[in-house]
C-alpha positions in Angstrom: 122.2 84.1 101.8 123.5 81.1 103.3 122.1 78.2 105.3 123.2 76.5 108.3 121.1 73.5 108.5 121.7 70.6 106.6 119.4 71.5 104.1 121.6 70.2 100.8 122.5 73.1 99.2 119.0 74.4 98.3 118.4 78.0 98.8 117.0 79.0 102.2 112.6 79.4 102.0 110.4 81.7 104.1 107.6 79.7 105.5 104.9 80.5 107.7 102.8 79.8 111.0 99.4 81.4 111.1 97.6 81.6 114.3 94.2 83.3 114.9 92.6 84.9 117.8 91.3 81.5 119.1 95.2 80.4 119.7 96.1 83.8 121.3 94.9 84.1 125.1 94.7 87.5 127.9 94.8 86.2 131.2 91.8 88.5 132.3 89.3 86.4 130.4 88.2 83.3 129.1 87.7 83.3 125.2 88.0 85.7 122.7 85.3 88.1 121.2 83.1 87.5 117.5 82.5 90.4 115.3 79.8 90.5 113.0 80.2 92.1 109.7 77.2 94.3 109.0 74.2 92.3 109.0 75.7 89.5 107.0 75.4 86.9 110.0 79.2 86.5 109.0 81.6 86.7 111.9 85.3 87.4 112.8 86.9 85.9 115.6 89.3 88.6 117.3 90.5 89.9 120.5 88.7 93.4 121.1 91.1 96.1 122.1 88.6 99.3 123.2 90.8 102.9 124.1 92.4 102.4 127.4 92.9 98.6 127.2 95.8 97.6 128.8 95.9 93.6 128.8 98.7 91.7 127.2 97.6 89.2 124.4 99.7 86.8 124.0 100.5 83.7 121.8 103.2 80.8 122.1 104.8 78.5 120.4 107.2 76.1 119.5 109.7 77.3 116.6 109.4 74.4 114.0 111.9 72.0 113.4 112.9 73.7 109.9 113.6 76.4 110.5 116.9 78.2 109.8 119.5 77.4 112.8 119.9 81.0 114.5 117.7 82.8 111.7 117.7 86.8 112.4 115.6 87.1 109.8 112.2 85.8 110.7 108.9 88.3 110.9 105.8 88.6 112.3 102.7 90.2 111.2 99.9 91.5 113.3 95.6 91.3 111.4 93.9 94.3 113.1 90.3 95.3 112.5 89.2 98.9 113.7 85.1 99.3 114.3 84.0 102.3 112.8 80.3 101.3 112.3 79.7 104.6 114.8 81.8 107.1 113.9 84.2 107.5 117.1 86.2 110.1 117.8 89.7 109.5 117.2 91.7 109.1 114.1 95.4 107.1 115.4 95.6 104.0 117.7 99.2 102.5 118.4 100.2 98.8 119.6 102.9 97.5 121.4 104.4 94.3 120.5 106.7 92.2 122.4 108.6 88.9 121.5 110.8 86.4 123.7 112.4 82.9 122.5 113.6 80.6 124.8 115.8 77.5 123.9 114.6 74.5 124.4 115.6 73.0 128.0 116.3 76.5 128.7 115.6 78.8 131.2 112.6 81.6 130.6 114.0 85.0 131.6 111.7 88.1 131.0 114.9 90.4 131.1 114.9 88.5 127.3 112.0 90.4 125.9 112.0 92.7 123.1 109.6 95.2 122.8 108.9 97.7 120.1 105.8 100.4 120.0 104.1 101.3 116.6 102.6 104.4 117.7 100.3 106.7 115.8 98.7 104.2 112.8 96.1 106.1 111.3 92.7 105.2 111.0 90.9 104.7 107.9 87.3 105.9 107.4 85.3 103.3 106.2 83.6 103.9 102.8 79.9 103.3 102.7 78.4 100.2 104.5 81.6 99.1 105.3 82.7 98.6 109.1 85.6 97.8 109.8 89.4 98.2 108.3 92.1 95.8 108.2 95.2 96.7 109.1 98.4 94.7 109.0 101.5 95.3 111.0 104.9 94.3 109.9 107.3 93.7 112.8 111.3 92.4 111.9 112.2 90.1 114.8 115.9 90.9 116.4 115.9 88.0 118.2 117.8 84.8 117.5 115.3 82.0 116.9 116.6 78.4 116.2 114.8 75.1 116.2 111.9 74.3 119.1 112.6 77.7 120.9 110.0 78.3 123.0 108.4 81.5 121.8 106.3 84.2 122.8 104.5 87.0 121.3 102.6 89.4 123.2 100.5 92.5 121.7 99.3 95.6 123.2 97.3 98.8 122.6 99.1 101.7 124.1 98.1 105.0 124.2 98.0 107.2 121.3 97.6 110.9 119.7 94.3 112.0 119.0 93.5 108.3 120.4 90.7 106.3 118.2 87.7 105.6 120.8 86.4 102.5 118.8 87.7 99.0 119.4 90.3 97.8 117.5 90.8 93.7 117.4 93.3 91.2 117.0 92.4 88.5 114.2 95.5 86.9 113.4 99.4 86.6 113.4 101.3 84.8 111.4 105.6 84.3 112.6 107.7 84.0 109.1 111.0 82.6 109.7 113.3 81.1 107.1 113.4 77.6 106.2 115.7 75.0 103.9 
């Protein structure tokens, strides 16, 4: 694999930005949601996504400054939690993910966004006292990213089969992209 930034011959690195739900934002309200686990008086912060939700949350960014000049190879993963404390009804929920980089000094142009639906992801009972499952989503990025793109990611709960009536919540994403 080669790299195209002056990086001196080493070999290229996959490094990571981590965001949590506190950096993501929905335009319908103000803050995002806590989630206790149990009665620990431990909490998650996360973005609740109940059946039928329709907002877009979204996170931006700035692509760092090493970062591999026109990398096709960077990823993003997407921390969900499903609430099964009550049993819902349901056993699949699917998400919707979308992605746009801009350049820098560029112009934003939503005809630019890529959009791919994992549909159908199926919904683990939880054993015992346990409440909630973690689930992570792997999502390849096909869109060129250089250095200080402007980036967006946006996520989504779309309908599904057999649709899971419990909330499912956004906790974290983290954006991989090569470095050197």
């Amino acid at each position: 694999m080669s790299c195209d930034c002056n990086c001196h011959h080493e070999e290229p690195k996959f490094k990571s930005l981590i965001f949590n739900a506190g950096n993501m934002n929905d335009a319908n309200t103000t803050g995002s949601d806590t989630e206790q686990l149990g009665g620990s008086g431990i909490f998650i912060l996360g973005w609740l996504m109940p059946q039928g939700d329709t907002d877009e949350y979204t996170l931006t960014f700035s692509v760092p400054k090493d970062a591999e000049k026109g990398c096709r190879n960077a990823r993003v993963f997407v921390h969900l939690i499903s609430d099964n404390s009550s049993t819902p009804i349901g056993n699949r929920f699917s998400i919707r993910f979308s992605s746009l980089f801009t350049r820098a000094n560029g112009v934003i142009d939503i005809a630019d966004l890529n959009t791919v639906n994992r549909t159908n992801i199926p919904v683990q009972n939880s054993p015992g006292n346990q409440q909630y499952n973690h689930y992570v989503l792997e999502f390849r990025l096909e869109d060129i990213i250089r250095q200080e793109d402007f980036a967006l990611l946006s996520i989504a709960r779309i309908p599904a089969t057999n649709d899971f009536e419990g909330p499912v919540a956004i906790t974290s994403v983290e954006f991989r992209y090569l470095s050197c």
